[in-house]
mmCIF file of the N, C-alpha and C atoms, coordinates in Angstrom:
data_MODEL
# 
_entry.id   MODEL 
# 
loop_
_atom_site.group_PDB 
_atom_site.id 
_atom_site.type_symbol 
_atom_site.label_atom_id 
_atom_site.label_alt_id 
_atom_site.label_comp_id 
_atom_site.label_asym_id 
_atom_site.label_entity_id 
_atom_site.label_seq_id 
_atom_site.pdbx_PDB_ins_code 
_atom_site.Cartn_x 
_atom_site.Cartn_y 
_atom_site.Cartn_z 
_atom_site.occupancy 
_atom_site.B_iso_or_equiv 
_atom_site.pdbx_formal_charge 
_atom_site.auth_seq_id 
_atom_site.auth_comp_id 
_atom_site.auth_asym_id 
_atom_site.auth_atom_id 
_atom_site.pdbx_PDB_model_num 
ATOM 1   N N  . UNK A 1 1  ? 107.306 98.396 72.105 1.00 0.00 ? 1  UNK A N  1 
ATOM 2   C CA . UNK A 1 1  ? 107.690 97.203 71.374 1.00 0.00 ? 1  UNK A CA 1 
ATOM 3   C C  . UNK A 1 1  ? 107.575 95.991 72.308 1.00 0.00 ? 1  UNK A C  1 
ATOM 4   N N  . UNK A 1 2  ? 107.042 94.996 72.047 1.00 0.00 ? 2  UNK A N  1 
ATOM 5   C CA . UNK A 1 2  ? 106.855 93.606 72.846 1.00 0.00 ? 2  UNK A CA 1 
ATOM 6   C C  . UNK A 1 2  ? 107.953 92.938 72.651 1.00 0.00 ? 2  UNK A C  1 
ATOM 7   N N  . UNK A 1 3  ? 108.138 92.440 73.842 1.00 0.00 ? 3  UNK A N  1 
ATOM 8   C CA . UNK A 1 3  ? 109.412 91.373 73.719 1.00 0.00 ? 3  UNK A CA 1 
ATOM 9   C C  . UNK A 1 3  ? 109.470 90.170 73.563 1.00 0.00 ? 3  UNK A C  1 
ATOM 10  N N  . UNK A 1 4  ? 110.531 89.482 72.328 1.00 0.00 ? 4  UNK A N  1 
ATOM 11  C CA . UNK A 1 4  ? 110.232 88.496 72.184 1.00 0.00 ? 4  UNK A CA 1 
ATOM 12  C C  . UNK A 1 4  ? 111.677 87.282 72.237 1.00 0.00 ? 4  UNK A C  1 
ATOM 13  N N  . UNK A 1 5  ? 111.305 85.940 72.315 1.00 0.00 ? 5  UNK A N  1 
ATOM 14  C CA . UNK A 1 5  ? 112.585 85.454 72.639 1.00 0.00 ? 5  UNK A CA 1 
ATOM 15  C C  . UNK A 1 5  ? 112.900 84.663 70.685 1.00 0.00 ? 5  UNK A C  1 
ATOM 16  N N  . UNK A 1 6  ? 114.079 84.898 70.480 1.00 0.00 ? 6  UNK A N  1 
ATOM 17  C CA . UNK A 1 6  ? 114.794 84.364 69.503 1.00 0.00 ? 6  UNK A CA 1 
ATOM 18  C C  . UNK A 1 6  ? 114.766 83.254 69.501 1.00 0.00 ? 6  UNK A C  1 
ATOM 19  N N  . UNK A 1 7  ? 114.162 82.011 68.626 1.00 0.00 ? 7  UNK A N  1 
ATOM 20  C CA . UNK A 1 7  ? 114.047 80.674 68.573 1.00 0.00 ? 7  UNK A CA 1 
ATOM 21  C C  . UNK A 1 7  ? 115.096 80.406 67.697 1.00 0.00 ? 7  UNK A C  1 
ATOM 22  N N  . UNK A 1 8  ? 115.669 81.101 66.748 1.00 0.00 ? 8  UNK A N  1 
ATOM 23  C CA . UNK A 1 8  ? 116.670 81.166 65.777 1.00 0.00 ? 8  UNK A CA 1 
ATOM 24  C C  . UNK A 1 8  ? 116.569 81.197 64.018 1.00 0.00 ? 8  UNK A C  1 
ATOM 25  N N  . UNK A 1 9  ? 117.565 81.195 63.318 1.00 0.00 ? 9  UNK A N  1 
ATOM 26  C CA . UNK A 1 9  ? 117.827 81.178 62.355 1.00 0.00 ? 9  UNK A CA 1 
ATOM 27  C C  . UNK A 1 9  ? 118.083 79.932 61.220 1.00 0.00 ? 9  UNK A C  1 
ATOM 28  N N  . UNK A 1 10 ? 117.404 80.173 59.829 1.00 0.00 ? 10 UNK A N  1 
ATOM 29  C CA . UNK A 1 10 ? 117.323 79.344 58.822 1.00 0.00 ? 10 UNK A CA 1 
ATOM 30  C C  . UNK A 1 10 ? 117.485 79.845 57.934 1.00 0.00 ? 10 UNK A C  1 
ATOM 31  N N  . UNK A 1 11 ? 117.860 78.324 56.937 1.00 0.00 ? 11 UNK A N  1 
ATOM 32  C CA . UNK A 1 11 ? 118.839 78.959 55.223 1.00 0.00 ? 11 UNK A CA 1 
ATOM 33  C C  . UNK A 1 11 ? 117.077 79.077 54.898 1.00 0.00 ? 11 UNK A C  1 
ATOM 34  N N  . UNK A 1 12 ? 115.800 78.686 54.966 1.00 0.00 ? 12 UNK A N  1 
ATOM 35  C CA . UNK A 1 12 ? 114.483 78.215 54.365 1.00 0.00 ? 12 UNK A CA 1 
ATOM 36  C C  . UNK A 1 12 ? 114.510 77.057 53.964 1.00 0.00 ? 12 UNK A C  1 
ATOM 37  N N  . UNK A 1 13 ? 115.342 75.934 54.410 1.00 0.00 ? 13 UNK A N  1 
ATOM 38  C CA . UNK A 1 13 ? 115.347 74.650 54.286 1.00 0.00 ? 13 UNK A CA 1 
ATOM 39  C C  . UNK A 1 13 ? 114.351 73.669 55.168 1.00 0.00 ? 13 UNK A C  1 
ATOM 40  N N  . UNK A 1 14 ? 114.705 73.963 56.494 1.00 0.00 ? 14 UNK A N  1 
ATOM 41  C CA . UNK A 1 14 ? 114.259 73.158 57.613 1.00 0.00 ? 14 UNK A CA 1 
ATOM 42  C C  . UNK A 1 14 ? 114.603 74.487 58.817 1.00 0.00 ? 14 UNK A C  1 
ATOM 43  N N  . UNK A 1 15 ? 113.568 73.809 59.577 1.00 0.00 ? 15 UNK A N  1 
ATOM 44  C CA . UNK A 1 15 ? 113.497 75.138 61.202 1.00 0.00 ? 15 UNK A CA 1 
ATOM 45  C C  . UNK A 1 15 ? 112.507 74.077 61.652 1.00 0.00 ? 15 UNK A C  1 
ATOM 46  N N  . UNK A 1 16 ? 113.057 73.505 62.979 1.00 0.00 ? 16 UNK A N  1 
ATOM 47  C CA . UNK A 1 16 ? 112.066 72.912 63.756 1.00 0.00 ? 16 UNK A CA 1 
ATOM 48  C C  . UNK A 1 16 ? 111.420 73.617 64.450 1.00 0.00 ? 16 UNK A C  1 
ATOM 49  N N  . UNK A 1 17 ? 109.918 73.742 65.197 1.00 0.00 ? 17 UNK A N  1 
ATOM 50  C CA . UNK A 1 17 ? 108.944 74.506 66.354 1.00 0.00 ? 17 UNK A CA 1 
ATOM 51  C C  . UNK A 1 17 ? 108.556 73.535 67.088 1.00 0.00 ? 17 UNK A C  1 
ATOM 52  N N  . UNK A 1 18 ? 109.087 73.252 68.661 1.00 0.00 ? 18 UNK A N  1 
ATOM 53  C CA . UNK A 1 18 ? 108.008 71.910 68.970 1.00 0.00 ? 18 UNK A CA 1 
ATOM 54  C C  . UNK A 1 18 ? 108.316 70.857 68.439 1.00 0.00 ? 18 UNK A C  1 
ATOM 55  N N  . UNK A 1 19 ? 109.361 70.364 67.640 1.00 0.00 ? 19 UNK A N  1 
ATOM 56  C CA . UNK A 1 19 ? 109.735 69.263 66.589 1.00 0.00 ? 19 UNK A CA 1 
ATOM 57  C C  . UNK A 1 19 ? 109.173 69.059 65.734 1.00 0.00 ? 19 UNK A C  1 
ATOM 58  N N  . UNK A 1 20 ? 108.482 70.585 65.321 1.00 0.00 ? 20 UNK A N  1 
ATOM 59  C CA . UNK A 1 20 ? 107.898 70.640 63.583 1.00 0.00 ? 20 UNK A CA 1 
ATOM 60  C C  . UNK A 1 20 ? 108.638 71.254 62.496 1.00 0.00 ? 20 UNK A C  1 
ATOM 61  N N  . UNK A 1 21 ? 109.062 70.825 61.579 1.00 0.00 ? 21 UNK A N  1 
ATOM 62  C CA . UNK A 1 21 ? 109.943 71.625 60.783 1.00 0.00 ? 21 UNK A CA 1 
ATOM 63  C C  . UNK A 1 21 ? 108.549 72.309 59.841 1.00 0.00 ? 21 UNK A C  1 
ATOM 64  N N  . UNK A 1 22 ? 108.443 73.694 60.535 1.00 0.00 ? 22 UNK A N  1 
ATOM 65  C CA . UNK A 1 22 ? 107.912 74.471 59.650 1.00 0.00 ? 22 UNK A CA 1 
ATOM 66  C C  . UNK A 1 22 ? 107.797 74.705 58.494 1.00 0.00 ? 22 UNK A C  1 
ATOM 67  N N  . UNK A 1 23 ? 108.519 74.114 57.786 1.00 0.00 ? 23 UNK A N  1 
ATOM 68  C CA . UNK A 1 23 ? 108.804 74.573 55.949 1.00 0.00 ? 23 UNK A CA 1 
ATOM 69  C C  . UNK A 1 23 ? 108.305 73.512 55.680 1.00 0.00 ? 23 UNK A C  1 
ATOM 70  N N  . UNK A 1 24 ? 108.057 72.401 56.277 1.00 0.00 ? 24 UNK A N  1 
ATOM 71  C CA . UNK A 1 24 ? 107.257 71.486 55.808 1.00 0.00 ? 24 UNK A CA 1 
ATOM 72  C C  . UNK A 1 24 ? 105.162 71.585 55.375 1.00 0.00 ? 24 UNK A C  1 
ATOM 73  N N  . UNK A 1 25 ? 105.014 72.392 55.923 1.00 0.00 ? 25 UNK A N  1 
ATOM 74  C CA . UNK A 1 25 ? 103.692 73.033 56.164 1.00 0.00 ? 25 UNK A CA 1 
ATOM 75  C C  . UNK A 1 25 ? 103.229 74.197 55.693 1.00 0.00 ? 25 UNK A C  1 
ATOM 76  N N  . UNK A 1 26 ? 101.836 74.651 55.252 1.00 0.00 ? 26 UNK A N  1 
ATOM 77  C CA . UNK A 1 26 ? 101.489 75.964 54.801 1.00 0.00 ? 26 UNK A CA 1 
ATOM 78  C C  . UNK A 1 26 ? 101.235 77.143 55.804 1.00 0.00 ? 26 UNK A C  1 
ATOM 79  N N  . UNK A 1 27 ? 102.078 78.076 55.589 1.00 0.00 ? 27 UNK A N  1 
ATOM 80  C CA . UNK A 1 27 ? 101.894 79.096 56.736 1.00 0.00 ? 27 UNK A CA 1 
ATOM 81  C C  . UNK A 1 27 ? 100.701 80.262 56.725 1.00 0.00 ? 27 UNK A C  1 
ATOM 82  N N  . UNK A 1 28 ? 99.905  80.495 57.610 1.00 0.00 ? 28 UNK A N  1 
ATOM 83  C CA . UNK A 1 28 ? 98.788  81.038 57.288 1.00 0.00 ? 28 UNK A CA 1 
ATOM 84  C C  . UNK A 1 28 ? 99.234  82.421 58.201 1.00 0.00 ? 28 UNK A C  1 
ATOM 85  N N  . UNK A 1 29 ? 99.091  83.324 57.406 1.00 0.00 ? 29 UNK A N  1 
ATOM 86  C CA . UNK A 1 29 ? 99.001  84.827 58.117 1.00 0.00 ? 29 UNK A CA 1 
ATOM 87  C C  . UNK A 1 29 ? 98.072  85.325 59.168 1.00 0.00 ? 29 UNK A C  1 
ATOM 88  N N  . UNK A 1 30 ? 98.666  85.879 60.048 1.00 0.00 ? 30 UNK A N  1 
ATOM 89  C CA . UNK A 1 30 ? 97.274  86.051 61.168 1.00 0.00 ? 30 UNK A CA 1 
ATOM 90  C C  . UNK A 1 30 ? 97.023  87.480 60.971 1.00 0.00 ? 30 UNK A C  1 
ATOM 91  N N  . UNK A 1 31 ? 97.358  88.273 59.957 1.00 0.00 ? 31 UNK A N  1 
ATOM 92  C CA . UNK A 1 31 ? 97.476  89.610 60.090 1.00 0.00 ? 31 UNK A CA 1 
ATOM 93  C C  . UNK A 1 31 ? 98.178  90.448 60.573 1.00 0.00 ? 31 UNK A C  1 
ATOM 94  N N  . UNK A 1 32 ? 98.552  89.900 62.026 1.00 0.00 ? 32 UNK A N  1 
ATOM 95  C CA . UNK A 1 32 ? 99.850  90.666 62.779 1.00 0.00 ? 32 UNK A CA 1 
ATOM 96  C C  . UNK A 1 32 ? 101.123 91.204 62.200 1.00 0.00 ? 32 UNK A C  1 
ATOM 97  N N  . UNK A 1 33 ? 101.970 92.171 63.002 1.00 0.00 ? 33 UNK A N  1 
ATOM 98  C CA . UNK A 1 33 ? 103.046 92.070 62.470 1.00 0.00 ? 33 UNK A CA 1 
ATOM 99  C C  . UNK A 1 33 ? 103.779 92.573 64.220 1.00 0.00 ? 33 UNK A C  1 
ATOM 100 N N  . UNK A 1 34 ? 105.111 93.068 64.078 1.00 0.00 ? 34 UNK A N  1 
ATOM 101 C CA . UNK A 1 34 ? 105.938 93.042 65.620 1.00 0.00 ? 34 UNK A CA 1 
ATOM 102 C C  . UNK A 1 34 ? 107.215 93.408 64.719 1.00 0.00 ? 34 UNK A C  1 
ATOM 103 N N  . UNK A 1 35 ? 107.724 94.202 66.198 1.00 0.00 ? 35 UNK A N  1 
ATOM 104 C CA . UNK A 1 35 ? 109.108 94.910 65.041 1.00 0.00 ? 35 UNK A CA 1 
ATOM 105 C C  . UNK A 1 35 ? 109.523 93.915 66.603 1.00 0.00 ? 35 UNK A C  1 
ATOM 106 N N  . UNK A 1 36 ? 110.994 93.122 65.328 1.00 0.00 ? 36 UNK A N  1 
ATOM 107 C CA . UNK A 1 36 ? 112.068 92.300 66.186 1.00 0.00 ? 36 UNK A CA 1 
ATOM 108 C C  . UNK A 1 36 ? 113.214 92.883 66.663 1.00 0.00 ? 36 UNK A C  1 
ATOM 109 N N  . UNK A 1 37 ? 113.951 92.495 67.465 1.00 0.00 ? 37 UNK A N  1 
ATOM 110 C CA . UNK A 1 37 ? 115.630 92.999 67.030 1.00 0.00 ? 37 UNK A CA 1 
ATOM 111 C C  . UNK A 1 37 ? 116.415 91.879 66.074 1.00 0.00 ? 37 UNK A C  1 
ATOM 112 N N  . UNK A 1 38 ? 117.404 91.801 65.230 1.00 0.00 ? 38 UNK A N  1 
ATOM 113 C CA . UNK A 1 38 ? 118.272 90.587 64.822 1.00 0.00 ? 38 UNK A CA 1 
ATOM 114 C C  . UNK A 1 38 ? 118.865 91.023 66.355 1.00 0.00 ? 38 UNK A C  1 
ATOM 115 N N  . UNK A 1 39 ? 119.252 89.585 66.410 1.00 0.00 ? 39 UNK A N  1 
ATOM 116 C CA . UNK A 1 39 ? 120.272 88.901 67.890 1.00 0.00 ? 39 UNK A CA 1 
ATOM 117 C C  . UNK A 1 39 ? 121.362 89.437 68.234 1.00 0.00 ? 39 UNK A C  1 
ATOM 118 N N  . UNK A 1 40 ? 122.441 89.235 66.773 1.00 0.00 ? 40 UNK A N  1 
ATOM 119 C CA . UNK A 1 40 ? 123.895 90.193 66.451 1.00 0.00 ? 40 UNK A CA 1 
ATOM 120 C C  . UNK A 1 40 ? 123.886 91.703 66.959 1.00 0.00 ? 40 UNK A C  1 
ATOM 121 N N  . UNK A 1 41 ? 123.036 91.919 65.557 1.00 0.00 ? 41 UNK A N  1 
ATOM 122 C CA . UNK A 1 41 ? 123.435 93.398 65.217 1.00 0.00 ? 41 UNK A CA 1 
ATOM 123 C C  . UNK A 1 41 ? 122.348 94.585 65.844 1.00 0.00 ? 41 UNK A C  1 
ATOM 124 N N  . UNK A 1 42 ? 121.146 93.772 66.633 1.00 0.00 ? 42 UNK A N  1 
ATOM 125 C CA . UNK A 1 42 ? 119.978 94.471 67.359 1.00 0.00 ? 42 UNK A CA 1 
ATOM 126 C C  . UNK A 1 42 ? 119.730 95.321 66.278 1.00 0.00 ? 42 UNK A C  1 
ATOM 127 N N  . UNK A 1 43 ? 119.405 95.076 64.989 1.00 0.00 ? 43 UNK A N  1 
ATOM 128 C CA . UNK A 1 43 ? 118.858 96.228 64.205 1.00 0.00 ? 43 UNK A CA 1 
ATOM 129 C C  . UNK A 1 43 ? 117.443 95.629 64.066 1.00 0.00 ? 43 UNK A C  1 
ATOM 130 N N  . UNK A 1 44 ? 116.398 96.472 63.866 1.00 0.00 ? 44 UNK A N  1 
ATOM 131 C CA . UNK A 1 44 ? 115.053 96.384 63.622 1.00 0.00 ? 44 UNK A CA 1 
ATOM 132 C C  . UNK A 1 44 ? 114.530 95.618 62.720 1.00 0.00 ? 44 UNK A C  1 
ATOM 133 N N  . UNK A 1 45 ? 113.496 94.977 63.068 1.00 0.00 ? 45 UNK A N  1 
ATOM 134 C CA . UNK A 1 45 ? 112.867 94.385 61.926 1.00 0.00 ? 45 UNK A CA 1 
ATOM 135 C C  . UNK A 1 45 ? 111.456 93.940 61.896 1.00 0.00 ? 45 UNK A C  1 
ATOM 136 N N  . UNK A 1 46 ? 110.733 94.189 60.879 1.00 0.00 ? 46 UNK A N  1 
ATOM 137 C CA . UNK A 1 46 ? 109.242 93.719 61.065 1.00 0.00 ? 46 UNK A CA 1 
ATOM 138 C C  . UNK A 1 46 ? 108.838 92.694 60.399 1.00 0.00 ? 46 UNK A C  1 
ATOM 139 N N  . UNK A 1 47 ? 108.322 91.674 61.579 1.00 0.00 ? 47 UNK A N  1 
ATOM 140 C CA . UNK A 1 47 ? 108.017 90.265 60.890 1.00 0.00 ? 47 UNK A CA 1 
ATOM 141 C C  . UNK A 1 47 ? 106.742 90.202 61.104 1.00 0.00 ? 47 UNK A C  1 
ATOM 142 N N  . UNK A 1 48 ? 106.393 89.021 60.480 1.00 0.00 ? 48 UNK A N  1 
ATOM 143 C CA . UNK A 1 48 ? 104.677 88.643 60.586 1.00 0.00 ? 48 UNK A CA 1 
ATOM 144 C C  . UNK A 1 48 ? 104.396 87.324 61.327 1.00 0.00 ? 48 UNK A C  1 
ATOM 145 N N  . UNK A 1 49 ? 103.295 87.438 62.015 1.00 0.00 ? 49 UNK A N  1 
ATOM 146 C CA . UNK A 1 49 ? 102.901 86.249 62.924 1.00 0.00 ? 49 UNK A CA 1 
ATOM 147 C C  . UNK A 1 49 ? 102.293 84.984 61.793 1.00 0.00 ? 49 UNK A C  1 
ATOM 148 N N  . UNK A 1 50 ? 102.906 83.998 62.091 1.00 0.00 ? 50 UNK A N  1 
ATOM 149 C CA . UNK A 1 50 ? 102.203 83.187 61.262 1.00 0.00 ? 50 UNK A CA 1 
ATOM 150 C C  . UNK A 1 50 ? 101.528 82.055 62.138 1.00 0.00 ? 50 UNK A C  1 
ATOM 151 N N  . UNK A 1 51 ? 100.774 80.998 61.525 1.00 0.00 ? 51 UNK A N  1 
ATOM 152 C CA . UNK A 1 51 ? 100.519 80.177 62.261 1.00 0.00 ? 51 UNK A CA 1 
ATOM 153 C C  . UNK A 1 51 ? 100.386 78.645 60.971 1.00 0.00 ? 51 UNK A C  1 
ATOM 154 N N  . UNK A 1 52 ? 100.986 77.520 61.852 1.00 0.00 ? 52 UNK A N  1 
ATOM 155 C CA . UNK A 1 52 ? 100.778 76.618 60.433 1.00 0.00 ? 52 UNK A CA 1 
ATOM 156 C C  . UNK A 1 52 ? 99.668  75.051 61.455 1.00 0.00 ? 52 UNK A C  1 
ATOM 157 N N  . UNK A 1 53 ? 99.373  74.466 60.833 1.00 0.00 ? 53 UNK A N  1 
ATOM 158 C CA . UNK A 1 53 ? 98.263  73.339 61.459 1.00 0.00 ? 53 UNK A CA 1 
ATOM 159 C C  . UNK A 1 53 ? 98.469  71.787 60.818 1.00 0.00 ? 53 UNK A C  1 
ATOM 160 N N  . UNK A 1 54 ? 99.031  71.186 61.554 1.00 0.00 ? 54 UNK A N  1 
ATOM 161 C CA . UNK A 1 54 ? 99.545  69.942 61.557 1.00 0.00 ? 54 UNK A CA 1 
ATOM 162 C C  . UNK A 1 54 ? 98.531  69.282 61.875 1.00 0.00 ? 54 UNK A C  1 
ATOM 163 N N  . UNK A 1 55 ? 97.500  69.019 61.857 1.00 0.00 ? 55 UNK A N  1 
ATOM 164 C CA . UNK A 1 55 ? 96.241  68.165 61.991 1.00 0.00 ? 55 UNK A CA 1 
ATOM 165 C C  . UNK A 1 55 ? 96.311  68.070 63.666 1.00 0.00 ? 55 UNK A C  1 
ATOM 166 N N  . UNK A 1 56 ? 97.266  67.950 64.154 1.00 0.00 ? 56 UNK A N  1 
ATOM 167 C CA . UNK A 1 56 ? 97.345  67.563 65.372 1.00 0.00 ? 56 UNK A CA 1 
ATOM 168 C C  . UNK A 1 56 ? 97.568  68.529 66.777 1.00 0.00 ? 56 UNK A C  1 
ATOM 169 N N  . UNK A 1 57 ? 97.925  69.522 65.980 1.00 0.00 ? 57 UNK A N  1 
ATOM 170 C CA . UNK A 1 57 ? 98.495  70.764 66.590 1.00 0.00 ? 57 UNK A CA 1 
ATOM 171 C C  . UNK A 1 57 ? 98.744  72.013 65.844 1.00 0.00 ? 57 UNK A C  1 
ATOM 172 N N  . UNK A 1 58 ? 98.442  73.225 66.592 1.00 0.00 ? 58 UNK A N  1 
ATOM 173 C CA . UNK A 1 58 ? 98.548  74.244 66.233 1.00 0.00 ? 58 UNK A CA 1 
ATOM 174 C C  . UNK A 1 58 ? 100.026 75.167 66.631 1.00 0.00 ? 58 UNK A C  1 
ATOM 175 N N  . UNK A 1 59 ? 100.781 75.658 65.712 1.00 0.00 ? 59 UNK A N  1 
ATOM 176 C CA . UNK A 1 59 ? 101.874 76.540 66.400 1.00 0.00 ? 59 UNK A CA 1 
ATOM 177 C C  . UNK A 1 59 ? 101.975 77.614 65.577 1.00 0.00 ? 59 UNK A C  1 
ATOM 178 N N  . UNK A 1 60 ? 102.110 78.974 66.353 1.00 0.00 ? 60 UNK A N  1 
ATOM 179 C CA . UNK A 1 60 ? 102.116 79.976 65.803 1.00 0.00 ? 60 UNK A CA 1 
ATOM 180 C C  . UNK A 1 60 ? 103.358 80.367 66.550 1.00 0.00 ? 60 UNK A C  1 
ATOM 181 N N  . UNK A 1 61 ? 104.135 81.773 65.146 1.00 0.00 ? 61 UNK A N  1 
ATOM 182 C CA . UNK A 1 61 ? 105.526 82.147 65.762 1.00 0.00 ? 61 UNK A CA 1 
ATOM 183 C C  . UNK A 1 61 ? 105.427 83.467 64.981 1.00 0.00 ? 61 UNK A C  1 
ATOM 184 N N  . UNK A 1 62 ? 106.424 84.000 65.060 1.00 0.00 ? 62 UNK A N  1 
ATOM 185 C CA . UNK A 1 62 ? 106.590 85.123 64.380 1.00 0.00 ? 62 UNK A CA 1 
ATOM 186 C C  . UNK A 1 62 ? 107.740 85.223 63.543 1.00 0.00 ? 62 UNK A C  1 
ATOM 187 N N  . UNK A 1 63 ? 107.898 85.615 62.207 1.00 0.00 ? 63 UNK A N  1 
ATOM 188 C CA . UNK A 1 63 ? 109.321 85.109 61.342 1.00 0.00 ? 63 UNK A CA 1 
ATOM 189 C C  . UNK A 1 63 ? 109.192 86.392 60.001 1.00 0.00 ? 63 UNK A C  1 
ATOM 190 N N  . UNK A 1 64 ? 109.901 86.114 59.821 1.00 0.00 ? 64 UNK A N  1 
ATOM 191 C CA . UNK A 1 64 ? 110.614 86.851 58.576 1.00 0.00 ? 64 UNK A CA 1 
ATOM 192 C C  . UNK A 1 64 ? 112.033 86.515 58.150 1.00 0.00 ? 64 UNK A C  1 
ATOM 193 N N  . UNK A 1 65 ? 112.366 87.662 57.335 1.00 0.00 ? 65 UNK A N  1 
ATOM 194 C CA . UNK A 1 65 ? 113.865 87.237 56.471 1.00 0.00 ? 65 UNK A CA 1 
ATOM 195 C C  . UNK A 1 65 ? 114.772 89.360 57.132 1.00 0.00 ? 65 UNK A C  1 
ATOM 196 N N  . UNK A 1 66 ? 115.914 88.289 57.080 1.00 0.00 ? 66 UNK A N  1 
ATOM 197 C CA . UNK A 1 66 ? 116.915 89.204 57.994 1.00 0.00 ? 66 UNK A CA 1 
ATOM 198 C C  . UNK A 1 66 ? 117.688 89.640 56.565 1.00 0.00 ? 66 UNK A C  1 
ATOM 199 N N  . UNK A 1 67 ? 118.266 90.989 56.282 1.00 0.00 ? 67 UNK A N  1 
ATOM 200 C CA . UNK A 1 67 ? 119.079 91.337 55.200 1.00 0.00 ? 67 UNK A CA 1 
ATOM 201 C C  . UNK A 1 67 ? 120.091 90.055 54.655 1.00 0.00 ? 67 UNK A C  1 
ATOM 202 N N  . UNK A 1 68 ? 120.444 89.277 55.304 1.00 0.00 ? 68 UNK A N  1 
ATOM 203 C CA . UNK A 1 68 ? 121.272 87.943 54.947 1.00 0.00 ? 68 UNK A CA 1 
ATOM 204 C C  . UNK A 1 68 ? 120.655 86.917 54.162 1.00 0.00 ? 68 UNK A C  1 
ATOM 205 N N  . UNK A 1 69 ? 119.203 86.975 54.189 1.00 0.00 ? 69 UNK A N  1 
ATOM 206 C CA . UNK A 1 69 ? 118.466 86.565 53.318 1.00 0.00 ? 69 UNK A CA 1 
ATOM 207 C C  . UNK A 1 69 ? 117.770 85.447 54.181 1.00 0.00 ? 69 UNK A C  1 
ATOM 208 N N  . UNK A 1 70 ? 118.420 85.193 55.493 1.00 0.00 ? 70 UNK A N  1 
ATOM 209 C CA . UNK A 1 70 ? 117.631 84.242 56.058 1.00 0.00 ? 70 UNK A CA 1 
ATOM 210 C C  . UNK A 1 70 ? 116.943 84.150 57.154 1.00 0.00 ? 70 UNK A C  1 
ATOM 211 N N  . UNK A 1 71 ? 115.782 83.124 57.633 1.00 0.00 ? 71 UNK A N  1 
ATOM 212 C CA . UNK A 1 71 ? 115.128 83.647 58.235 1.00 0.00 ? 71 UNK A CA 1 
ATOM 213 C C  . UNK A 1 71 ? 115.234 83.565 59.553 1.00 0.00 ? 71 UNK A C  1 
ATOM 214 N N  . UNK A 1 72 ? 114.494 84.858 60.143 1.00 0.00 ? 72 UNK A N  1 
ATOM 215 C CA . UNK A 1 72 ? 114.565 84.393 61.661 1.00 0.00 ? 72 UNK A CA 1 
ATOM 216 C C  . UNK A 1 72 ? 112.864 84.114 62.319 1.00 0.00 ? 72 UNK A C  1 
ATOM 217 N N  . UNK A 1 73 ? 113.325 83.405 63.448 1.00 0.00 ? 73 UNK A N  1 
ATOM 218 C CA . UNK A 1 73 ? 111.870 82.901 64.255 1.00 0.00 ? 73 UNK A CA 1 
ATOM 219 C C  . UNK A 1 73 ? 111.607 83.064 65.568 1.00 0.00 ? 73 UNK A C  1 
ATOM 220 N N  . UNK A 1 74 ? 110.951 83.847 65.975 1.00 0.00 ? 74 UNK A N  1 
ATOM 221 C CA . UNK A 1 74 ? 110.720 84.261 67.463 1.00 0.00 ? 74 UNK A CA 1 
ATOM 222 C C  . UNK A 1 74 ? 109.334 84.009 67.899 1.00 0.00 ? 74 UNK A C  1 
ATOM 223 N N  . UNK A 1 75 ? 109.625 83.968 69.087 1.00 0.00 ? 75 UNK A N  1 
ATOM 224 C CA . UNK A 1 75 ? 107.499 83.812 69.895 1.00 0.00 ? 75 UNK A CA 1 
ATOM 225 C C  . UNK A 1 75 ? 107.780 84.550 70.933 1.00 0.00 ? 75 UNK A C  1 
ATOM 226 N N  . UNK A 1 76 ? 106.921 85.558 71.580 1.00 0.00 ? 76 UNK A N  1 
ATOM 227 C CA . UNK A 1 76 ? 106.593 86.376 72.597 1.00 0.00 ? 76 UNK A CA 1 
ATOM 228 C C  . UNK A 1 76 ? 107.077 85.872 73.649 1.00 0.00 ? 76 UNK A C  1 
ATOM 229 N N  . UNK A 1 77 ? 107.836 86.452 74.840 1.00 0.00 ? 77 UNK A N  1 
ATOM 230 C CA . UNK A 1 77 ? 108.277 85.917 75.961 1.00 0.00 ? 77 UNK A CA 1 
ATOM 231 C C  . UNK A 1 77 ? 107.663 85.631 76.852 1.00 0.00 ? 77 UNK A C  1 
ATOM 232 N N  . UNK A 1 78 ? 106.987 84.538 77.560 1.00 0.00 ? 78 UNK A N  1 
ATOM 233 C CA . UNK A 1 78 ? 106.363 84.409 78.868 1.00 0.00 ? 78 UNK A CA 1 
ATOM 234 C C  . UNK A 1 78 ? 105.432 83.618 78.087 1.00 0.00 ? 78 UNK A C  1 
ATOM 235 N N  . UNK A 1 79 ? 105.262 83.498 76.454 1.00 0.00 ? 79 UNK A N  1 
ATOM 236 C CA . UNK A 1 79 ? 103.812 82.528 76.274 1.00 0.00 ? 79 UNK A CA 1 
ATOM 237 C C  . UNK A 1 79 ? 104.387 81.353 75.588 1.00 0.00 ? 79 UNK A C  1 
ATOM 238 N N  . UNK A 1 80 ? 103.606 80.202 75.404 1.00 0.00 ? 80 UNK A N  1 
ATOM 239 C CA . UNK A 1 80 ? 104.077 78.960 74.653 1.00 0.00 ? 80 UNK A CA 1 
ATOM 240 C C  . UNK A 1 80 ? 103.778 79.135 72.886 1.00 0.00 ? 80 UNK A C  1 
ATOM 241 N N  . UNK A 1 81 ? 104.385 80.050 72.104 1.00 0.00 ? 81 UNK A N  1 
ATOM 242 C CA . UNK A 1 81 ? 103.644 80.488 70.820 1.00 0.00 ? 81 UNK A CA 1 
ATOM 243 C C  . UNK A 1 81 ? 103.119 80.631 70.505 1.00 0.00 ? 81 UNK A C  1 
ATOM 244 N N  . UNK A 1 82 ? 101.973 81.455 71.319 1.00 0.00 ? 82 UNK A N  1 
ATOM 245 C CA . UNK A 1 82 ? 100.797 81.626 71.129 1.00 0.00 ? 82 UNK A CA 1 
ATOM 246 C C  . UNK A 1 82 ? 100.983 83.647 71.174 1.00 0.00 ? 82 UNK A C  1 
ATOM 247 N N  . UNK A 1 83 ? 100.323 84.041 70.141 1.00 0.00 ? 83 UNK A N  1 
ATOM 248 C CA . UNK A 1 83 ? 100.309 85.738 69.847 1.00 0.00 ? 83 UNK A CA 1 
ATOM 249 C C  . UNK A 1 83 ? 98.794  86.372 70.257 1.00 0.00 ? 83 UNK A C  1 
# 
């Protein structure tokens, strides 16, 4: 399992990356997927790498939805969000 660092948690309202609020933007699937831990309860989870494109910049992360219904957002440890 690759390790990754916890950027955190959202209702799906707003989540900044870089000072992008992601939900503002279309998220494009890279195919990937990565089993996470949640932070709390270290239980498993498989999210998908996404990547979204702000004309200006590219940021890719890895996210999904936690049994609470909301989401979480992580990027690989040691890289700048890049998968």
């Amino acid at each position: 399992m690759t390790e990754y660092t916890f950027l955190g948690k959202s209702n799906g309202v707003k989540f900044c990356i870089e000072g992008i609020d992601v939900f503002q933007y279309k998220w494009y699937a890279q195919g990937k997927c990565d089993i996470v831990l949640e932070p709390h309860t270290k239980k498993p989870y498989s999210f998908s790498v996404y990547e979204i494109d702000t004309g200006s910049k590219k940021i890719t992360f890895l996210a999904g939805k936690f049994s609470d219904d909301s989401w979480g957002f992580y990027q690989k440890k040691g890289e700048n969000f890049m998968f």
